[in-house]
N, C-alpha and C positions, 0 to 999 in steps of 0.2 A: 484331441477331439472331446469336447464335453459332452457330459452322461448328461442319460435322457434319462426322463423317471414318467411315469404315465399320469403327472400332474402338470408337464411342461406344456406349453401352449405350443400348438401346432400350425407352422407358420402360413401353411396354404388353404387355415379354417382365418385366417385372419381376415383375408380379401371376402368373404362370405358373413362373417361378421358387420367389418364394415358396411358392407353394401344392404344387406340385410334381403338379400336375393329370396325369393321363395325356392324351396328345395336343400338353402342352406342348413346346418346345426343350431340349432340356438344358443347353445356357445362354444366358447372357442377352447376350452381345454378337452385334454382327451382321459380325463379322468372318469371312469366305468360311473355310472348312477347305483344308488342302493336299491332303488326299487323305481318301479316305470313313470313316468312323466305323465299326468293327465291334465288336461286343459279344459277343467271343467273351476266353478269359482272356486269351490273349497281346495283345501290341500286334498294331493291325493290317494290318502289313505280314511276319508268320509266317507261314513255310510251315506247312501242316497238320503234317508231321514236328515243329517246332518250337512248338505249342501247348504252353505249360505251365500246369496247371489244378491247384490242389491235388488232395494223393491222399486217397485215400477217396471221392471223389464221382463220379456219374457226370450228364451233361450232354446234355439232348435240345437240339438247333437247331433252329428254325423254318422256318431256310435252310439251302440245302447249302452246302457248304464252311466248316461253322460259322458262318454268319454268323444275325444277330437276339440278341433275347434269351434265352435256354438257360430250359428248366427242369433245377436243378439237386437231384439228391439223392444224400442221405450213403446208398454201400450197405450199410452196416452197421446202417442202421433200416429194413432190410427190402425188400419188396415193394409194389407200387403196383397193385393192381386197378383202380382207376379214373384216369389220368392224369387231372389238373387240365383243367377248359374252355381256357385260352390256348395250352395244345400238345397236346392233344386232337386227333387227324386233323390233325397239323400237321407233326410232327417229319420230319422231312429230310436231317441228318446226328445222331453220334452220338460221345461220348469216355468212355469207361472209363476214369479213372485209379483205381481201384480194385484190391482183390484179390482179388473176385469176380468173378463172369461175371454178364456184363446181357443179356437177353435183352428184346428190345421185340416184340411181340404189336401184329395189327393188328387185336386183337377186347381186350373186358373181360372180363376173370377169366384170362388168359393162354391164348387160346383162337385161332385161324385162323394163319395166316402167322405166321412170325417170322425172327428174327437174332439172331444171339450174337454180341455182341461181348467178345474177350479181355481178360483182367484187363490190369493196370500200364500203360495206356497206348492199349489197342486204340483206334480209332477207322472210323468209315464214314463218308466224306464227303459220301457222293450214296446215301439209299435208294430211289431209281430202279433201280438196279440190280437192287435185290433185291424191287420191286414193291411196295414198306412203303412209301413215298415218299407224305406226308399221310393217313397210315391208323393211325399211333398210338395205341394204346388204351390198352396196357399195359405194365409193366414189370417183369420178374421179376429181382434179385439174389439169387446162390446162388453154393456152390460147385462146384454140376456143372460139369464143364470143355466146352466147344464141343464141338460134336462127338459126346457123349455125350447117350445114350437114358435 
């Protein structure tokens, strides 16, 4: 019988590999990670200051401090009335590397509570703060600057 070592690929993460099923592992060995996996753009031992995300795009998190998988959009195709079901009443942090202003709505059609976050860079790591914190609806990119009515 051949020895198994905890870097051997395990053969019933194969079919899940392949397929690329949601719910699967993202990969197929069963070798332990050194530290946790975050799906945010930078590697993930960045500080929030040090996230670098292409520009033009702005990025909702699932979790705070950036972490899960982001919905990302280019803000230069606009506005979002209806955020997608997966960050829908979900989003929890936020990154502007854009050069608009993002503003997230915790109603559809950009309507109840919001935040602005600044163009090139802004970010909000915890929308707890500002009471949006899994209430996501919407997402308005524009050039009105923060702050402005």
């Amino acid at each position: 019988m051949p020895e198994t070592s905890a870097y051997t690929t395990a053969p019933h993460r194969q079919d899940c590999a392949a397929r690329r099923r949601p719910g699967c592992p993202g990969r197929i060995t069963d070798r332990p990670r050194a530290r946790p996996r975050h799906n945010h753009c930078g590697p993930p031992a960045v500080a929030r200051d040090q996230i670098t995300c292409p520009r033009g795009f702005v990025y909702i998190y699932p979790d705070i401090d950036f972490n899960g998988q982001p919905y990302v959009k280019r803000a230069v195709d606009g506005s979002v009335r209806h955020l997608p079901d997966y960050i829908r009443s979900k989003g929890s942090s936020i990154i502007n590397n854009s050069s608009r202003t993002a503003r997230v709505y915790q109603k559809d059609n950009y309507f109840g509570r919001h935040v602005c976050v600044g163009r090139e860079g802004g970010t909000i790591s915890d929308l707890r703060s500002y009471q949006l914190n899994d209430t996501t609806h919407s997402l308005r990119n524009n050039d009105t600057p923060c702050g402005a009515t």
